[in-house]
FIPA-68840 format. One record per residue (C-alpha): residue in one letter; x, y, z. Coordinates in steps of 0.25 Angstrom, whole numbers, plus 5000, padded with zeros to 4 digits. Each point is the difference from the previous one (the first is absolute). Layout:
REM FIPA-68840
<atom><residu>A</residu><east>X</east><north>Y</north><up>Z</up></atom>
...
***
This chain:
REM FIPA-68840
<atom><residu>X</residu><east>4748</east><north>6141</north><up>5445</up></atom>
<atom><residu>X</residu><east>5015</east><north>5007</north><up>5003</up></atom>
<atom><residu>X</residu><east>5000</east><north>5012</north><up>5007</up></atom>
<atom><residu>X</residu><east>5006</east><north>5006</north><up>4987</up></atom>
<atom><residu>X</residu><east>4985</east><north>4998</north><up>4992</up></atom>
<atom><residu>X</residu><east>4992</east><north>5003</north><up>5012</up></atom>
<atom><residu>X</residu><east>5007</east><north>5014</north><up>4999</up></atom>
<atom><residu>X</residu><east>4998</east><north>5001</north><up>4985</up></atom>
<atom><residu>X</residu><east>4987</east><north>4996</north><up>5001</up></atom>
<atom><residu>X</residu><east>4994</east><north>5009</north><up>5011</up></atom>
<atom><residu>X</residu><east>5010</east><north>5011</north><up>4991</up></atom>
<atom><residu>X</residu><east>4993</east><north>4997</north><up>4984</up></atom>
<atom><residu>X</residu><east>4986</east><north>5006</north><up>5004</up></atom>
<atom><residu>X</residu><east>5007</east><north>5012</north><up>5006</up></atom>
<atom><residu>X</residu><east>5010</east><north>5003</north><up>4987</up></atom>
<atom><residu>X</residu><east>4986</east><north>4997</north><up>4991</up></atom>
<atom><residu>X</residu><east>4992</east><north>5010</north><up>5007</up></atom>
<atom><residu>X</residu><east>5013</east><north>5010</north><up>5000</up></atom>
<atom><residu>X</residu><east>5003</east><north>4998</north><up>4985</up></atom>
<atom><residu>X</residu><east>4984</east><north>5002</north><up>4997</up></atom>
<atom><residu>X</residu><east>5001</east><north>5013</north><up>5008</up></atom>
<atom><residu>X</residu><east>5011</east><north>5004</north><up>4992</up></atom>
<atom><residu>X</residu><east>4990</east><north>4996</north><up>4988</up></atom>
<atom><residu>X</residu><east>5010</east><north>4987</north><up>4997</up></atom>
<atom><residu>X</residu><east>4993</east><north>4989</north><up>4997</up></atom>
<atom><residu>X</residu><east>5005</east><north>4986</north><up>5004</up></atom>
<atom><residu>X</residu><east>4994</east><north>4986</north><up>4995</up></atom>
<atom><residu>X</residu><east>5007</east><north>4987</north><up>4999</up></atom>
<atom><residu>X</residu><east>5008</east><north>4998</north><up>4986</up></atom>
<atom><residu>X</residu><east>4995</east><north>4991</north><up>4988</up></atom>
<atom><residu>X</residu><east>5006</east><north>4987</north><up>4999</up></atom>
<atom><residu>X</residu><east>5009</east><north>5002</north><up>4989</up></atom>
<atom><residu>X</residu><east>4997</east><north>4987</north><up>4993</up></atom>
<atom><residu>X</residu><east>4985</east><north>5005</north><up>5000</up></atom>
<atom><residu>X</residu><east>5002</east><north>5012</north><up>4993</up></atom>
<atom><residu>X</residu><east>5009</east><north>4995</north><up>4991</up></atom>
<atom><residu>X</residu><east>4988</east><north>4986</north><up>4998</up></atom>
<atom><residu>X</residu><east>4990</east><north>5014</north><up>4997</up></atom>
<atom><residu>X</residu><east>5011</east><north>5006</north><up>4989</up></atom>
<atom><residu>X</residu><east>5002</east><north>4985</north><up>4994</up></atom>
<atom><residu>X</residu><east>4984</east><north>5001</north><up>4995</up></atom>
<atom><residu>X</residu><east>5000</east><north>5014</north><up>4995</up></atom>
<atom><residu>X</residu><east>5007</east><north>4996</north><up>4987</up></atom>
<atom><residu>X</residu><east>4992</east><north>5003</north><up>4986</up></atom>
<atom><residu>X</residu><east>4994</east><north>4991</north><up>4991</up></atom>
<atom><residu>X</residu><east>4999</east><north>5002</north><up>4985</up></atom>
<atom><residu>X</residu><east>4984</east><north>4999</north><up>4999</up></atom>
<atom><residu>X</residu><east>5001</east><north>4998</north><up>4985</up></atom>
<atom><residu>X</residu><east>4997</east><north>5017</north><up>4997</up></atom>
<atom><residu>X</residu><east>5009</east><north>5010</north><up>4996</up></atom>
<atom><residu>X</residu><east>5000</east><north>5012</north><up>5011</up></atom>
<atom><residu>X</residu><east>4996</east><north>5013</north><up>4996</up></atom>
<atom><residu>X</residu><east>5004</east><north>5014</north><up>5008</up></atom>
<atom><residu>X</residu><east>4988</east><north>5007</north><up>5003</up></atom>
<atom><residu>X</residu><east>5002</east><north>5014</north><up>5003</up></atom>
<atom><residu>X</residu><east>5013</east><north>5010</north><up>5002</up></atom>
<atom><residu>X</residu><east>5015</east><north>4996</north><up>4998</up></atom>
<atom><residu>X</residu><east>5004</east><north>4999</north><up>5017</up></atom>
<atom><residu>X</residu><east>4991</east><north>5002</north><up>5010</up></atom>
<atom><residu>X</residu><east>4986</east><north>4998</north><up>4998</up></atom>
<atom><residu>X</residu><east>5001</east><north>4990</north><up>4989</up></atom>
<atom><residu>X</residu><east>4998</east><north>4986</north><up>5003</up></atom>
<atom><residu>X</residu><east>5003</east><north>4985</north><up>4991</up></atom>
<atom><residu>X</residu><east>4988</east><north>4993</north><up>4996</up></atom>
<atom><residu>X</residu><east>4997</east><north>4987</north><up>4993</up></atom>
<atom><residu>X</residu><east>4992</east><north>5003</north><up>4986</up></atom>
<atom><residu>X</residu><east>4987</east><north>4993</north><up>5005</up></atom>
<atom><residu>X</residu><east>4992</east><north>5011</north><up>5001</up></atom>
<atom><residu>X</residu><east>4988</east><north>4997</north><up>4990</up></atom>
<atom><residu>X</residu><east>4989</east><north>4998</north><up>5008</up></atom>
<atom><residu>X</residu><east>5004</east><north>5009</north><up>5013</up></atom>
<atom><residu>X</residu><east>4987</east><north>5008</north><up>5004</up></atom>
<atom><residu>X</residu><east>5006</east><north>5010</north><up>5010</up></atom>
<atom><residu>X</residu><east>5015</east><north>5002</north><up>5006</up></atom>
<atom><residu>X</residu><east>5000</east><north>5006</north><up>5015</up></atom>
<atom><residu>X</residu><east>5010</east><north>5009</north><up>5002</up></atom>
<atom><residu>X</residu><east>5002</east><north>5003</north><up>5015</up></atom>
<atom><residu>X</residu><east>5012</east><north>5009</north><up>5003</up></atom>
<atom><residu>X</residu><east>5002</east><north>5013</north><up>4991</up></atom>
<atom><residu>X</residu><east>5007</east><north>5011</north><up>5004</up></atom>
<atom><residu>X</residu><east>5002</east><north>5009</north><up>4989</up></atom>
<atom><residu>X</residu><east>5001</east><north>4990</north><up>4988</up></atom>
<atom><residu>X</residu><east>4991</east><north>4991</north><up>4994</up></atom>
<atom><residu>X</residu><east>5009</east><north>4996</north><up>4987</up></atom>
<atom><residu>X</residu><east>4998</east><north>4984</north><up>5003</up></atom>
<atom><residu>X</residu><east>4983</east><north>5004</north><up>4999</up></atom>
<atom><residu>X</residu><east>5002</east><north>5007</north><up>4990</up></atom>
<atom><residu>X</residu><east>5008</east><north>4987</north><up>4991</up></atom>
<atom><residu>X</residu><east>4987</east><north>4994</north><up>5006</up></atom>
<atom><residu>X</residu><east>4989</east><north>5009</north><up>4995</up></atom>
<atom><residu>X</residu><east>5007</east><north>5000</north><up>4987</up></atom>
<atom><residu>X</residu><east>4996</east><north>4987</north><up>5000</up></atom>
<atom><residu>X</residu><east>4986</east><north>5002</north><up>5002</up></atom>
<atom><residu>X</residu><east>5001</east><north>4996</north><up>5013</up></atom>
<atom><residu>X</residu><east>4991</east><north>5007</north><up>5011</up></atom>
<atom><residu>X</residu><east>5010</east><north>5006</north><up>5011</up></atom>
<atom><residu>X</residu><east>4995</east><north>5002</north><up>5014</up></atom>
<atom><residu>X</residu><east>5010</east><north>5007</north><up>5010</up></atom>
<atom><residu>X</residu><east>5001</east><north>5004</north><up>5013</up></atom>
<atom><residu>X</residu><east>5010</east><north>5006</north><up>5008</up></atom>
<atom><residu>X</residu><east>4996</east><north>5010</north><up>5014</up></atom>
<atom><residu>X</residu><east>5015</east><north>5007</north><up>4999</up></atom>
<atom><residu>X</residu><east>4994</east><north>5008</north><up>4989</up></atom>
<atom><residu>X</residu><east>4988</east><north>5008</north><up>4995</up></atom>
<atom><residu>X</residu><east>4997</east><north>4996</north><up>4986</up></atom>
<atom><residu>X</residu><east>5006</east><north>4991</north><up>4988</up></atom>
<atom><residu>X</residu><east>5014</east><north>5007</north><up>4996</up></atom>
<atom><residu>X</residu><east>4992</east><north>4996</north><up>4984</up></atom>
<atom><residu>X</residu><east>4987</east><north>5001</north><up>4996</up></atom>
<atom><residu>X</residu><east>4995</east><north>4991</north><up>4990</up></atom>
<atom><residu>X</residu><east>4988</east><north>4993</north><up>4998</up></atom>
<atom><residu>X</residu><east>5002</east><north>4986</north><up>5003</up></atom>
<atom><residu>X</residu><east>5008</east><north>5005</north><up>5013</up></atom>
<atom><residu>X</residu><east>4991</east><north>5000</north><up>5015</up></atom>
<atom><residu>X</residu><east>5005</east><north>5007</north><up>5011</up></atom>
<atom><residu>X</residu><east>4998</east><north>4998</north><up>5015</up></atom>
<atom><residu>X</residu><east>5006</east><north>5010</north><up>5009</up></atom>
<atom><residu>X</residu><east>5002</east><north>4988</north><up>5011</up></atom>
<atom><residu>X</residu><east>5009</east><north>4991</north><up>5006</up></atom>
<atom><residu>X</residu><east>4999</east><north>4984</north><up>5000</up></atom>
<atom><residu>X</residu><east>5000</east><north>4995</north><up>5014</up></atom>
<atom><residu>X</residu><east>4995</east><north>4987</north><up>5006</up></atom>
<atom><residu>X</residu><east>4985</east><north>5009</north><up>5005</up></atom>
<atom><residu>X</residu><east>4992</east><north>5008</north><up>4993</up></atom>
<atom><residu>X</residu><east>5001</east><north>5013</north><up>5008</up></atom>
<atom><residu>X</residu><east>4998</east><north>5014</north><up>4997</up></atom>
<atom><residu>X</residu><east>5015</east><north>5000</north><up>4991</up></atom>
<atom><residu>X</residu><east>5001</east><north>4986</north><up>4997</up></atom>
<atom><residu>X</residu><east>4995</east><north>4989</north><up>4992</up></atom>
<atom><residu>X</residu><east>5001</east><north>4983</north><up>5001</up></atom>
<atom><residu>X</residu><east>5004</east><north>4996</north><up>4985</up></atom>
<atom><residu>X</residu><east>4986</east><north>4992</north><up>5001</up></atom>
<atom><residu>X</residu><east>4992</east><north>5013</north><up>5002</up></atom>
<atom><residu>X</residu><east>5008</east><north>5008</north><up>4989</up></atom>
<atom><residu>X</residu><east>4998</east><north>4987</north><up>4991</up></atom>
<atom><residu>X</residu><east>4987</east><north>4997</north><up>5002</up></atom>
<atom><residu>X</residu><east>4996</east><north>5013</north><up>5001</up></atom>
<atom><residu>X</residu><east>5006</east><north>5005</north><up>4985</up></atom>
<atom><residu>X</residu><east>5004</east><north>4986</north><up>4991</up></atom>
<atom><residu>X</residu><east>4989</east><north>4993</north><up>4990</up></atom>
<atom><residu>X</residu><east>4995</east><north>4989</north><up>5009</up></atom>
<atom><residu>X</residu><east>5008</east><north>4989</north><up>4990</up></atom>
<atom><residu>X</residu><east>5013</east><north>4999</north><up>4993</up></atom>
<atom><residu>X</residu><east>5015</east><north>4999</north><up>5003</up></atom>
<atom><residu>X</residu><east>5006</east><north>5012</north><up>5007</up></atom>
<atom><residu>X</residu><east>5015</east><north>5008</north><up>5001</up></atom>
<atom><residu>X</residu><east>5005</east><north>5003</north><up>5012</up></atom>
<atom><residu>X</residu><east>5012</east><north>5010</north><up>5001</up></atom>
<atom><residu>X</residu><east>5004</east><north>5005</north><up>5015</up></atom>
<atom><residu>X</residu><east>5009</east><north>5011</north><up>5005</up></atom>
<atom><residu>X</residu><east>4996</east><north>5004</north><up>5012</up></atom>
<atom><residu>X</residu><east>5013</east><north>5002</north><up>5009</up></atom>
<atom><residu>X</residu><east>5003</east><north>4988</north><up>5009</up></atom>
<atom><residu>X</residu><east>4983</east><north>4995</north><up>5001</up></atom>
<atom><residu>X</residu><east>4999</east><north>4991</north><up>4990</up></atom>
<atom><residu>X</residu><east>5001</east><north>4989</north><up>5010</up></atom>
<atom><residu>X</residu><east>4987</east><north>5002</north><up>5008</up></atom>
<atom><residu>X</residu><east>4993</east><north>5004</north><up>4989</up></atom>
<atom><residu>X</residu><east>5004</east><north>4987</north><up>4991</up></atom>
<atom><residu>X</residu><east>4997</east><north>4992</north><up>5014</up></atom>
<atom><residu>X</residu><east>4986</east><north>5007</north><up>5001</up></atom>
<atom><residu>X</residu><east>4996</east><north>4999</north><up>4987</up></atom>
<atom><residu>X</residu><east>4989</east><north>4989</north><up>4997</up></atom>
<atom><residu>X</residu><east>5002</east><north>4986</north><up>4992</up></atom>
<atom><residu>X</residu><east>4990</east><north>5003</north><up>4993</up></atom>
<atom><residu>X</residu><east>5007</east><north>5014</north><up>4994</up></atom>
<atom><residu>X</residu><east>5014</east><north>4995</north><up>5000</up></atom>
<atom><residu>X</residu><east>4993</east><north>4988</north><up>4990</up></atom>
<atom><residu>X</residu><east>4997</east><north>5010</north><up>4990</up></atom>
<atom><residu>X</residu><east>5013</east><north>5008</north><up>5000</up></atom>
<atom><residu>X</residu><east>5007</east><north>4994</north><up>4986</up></atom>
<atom><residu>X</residu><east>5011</east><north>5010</north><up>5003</up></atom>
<atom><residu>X</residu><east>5005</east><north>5005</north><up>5012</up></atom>
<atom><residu>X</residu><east>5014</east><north>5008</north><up>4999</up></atom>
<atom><residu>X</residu><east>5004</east><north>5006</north><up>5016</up></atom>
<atom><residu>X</residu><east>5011</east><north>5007</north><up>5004</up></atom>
<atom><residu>X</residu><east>5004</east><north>4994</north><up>5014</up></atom>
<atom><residu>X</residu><east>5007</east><north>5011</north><up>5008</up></atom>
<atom><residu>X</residu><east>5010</east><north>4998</north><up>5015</up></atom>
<atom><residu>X</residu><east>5003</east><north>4985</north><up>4996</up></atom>
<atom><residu>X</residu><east>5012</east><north>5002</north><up>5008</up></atom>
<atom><residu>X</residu><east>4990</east><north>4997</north><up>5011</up></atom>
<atom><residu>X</residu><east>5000</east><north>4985</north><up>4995</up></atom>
<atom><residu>X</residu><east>5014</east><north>4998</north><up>5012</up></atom>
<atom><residu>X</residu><east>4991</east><north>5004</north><up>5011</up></atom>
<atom><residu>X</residu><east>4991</east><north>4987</north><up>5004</up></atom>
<atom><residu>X</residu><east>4986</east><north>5007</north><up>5000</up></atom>
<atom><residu>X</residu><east>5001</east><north>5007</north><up>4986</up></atom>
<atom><residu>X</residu><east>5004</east><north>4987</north><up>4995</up></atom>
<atom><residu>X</residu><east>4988</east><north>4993</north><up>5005</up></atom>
<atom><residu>X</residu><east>4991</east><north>5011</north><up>4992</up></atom>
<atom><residu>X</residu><east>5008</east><north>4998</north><up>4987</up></atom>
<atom><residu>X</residu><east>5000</east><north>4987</north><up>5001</up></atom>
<atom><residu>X</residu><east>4986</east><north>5001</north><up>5002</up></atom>
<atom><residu>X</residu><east>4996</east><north>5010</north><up>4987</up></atom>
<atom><residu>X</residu><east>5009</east><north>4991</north><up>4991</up></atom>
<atom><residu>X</residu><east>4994</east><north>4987</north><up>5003</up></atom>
<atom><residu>X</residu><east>4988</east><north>5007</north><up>4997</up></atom>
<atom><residu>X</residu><east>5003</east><north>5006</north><up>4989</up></atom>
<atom><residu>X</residu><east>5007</east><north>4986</north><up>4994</up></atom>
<atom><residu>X</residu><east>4988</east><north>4993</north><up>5004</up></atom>
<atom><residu>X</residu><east>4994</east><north>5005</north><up>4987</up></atom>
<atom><residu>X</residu><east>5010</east><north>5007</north><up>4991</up></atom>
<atom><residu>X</residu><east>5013</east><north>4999</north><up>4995</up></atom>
<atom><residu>X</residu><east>5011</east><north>5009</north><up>5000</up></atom>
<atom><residu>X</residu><east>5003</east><north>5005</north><up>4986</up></atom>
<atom><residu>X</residu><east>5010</east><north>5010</north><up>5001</up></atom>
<atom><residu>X</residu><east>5008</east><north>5007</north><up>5013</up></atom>
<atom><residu>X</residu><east>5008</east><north>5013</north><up>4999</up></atom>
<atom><residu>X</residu><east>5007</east><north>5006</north><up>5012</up></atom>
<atom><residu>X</residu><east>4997</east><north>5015</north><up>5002</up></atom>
<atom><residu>X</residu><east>5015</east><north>5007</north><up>5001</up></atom>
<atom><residu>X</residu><east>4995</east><north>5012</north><up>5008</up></atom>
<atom><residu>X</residu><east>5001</east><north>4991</north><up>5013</up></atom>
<atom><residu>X</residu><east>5014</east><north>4991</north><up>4997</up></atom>
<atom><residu>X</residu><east>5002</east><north>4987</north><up>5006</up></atom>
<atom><residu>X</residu><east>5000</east><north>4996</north><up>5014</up></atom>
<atom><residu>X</residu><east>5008</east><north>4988</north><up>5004</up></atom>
<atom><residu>X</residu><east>5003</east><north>4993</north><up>5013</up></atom>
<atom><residu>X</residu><east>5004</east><north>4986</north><up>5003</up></atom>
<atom><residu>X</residu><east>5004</east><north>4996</north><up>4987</up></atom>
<atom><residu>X</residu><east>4987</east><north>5003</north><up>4995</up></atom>
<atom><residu>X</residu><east>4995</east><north>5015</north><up>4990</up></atom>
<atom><residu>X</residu><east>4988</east><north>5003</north><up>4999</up></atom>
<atom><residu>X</residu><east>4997</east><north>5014</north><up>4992</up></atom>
<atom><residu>X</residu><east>4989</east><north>5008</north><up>5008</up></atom>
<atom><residu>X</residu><east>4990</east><north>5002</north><up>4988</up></atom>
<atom><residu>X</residu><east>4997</east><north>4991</north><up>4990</up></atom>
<atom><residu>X</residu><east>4990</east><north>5002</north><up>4988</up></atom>
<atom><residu>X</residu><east>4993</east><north>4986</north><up>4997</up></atom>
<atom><residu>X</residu><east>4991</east><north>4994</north><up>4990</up></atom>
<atom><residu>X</residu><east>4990</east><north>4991</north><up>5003</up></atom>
<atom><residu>X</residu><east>4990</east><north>4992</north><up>4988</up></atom>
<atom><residu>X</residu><east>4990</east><north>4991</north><up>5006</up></atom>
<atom><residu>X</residu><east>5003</east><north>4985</north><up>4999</up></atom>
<atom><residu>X</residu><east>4991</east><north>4998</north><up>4990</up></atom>
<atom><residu>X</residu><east>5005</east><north>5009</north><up>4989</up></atom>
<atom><residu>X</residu><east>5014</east><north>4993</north><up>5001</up></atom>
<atom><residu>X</residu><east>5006</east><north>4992</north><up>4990</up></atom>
<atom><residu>X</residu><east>5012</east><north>4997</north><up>5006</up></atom>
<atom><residu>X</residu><east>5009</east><north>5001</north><up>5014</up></atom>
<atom><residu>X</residu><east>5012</east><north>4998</north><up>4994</up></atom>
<atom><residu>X</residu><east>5010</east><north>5010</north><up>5009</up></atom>
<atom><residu>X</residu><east>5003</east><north>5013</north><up>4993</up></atom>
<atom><residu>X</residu><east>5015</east><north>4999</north><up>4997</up></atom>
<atom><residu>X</residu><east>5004</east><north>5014</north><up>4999</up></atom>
<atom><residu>X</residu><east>4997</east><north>5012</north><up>5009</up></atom>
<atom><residu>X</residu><east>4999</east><north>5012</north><up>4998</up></atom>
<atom><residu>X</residu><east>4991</east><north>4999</north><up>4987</up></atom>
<atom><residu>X</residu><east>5003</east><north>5009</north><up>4989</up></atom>
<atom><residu>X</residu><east>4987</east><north>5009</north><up>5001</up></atom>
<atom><residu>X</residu><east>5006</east><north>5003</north><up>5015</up></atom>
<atom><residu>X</residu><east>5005</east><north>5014</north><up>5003</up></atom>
<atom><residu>X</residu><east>5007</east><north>5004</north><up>5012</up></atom>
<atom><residu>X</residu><east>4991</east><north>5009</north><up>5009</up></atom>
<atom><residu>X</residu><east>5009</east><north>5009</north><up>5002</up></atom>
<atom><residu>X</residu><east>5008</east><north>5003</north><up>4990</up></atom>
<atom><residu>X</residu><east>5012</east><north>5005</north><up>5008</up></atom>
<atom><residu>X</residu><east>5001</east><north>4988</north><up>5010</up></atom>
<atom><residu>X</residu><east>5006</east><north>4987</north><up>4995</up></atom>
<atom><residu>X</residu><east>4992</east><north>4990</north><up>4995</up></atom>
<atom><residu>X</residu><east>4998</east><north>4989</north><up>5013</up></atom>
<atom><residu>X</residu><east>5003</east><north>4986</north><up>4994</up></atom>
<atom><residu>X</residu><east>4987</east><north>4992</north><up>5005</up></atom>
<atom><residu>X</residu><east>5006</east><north>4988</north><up>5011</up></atom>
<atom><residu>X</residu><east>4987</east><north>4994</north><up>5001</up></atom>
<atom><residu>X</residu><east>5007</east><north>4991</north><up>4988</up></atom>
<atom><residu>X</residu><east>5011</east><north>4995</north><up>5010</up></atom>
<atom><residu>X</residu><east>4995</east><north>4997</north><up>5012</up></atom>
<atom><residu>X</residu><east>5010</east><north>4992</north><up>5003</up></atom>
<atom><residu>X</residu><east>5008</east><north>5005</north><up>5012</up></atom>
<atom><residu>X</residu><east>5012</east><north>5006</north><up>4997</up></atom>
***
């Protein structure tokens, strides 16, 4: 080793330690051919259903295939103050049970709609629940589930915590994956990859709408918006995986209405 390395590596710990002080963190970047590999398999399939909005134009209102006959409860964590999508939900006869600790009671009331002042985390504690404890604890012991999650940057854990046996039965799950500008450093990268192979293992993804509020970020030749809606249907229930061929979908609506709509590039993910 040159004298040149020995320095800079006696010096890397020191700079880590003084960046983390200044409450900087610094990780190894992703490979960009890695992140890019991970945006190449998170292009839609046409599953054979029409999609369906359920819930309000915007924000809160989520794309869904039309295969909801059957559906014996739709979990709902992550509320804030609307419940328009549990709403499109309960209209359908769907029994709703929500859950969200940043609030104290259901921004609706409706008879179909169940509310848990709680947060979802990967322990039951005194102000969180697993996914499996909520589940088991409130769904009919049979049938297919829908999952829709907005819970702020912790859907990963939660996804990664959450039983075979419960993810099996979600027919539909529609997530809203928050800070995937984290996919260029190495470590974030590792967990995402992890969700998503999960997540694949079992579903297909039917539809993907990127979230304007947070824009694009881009480095190395490589964009990657930092949230994403996406819609999973169980492998099952799919008919075909023929690519989707157009994005955004015509039911899609900007999030916010005064920011411009961010073209998805997970359709390209060719470098530029």
């Amino acid at each position: 080793m040159s004298l040149l390395e020995t320095v800079s590596a006696r010096l890397r710990p020191a700079f880590a330690t003084a960046m983390l002080t200044a409450g900087i963190s610094v990780g190894p970047p992703s490979d960009p051919a890695q992140v890019r590999e991970l945006m190449a398999r998170l292009r839609p399939v046409d599953a054979g259903f029409r999609l369906v909005r359920l819930g309000d134009d915007g924000d809160g209102g989520y794309l869904a295939p039309d295969d909801l006959d059957g559906v014996v409860a739709c979990f709902s964590p992550g509320v804030d103050n609307r419940a328009s999508f549990e709403l499109g939900m309960a209209a359908r006869g769907v029994p709703c049970f929500l859950a969200d600790g940043t609030v104290p009671r259901s921004p609706v009331e409706h008879e179909l709609l169940h509310f848990r002042s709680t947060n979802i985390g990967v322990v039951d504690g005194p102000s969180t629940t697993t996914m499996d404890s909520w589940i088991d604890g409130c769904a009919p012991p049979s049938g297919d589930l829908v999952l829709q999650m907005d819970i702020e940057g912790f859907e990963v854990p939660a996804l990664l915590n959450i039983s075979d046996r419960n993810l099996a039965r979600c027919r539909i799950m529609i997530v809203e994956f928050h800070e995937l500008d984290g996919l260029f450093a190495r470590a974030t990268l590792r967990q995402l990859q992890a969700v998503f192979d999960r997540l694949l293992a079992g579903h297909h993804l039917v539809h993907v709408h990127a979230n304007n509020y947070g824009g694009v970020v881009s480095r190395r030749g490589v964009g990657v918006p930092r949230v994403i809606e996406a819609t999973f249907l169980r492998r099952d229930r799919v008919a075909s995986t023929r690519p989707v061929a157009h994005l955004p979908h015509p039911l899609d609506i900007r999030n916010a209405p005064h920011l411009p709509d961010v073209q998805f590039p997970l359709l390209d993910p060719s470098p530029h």
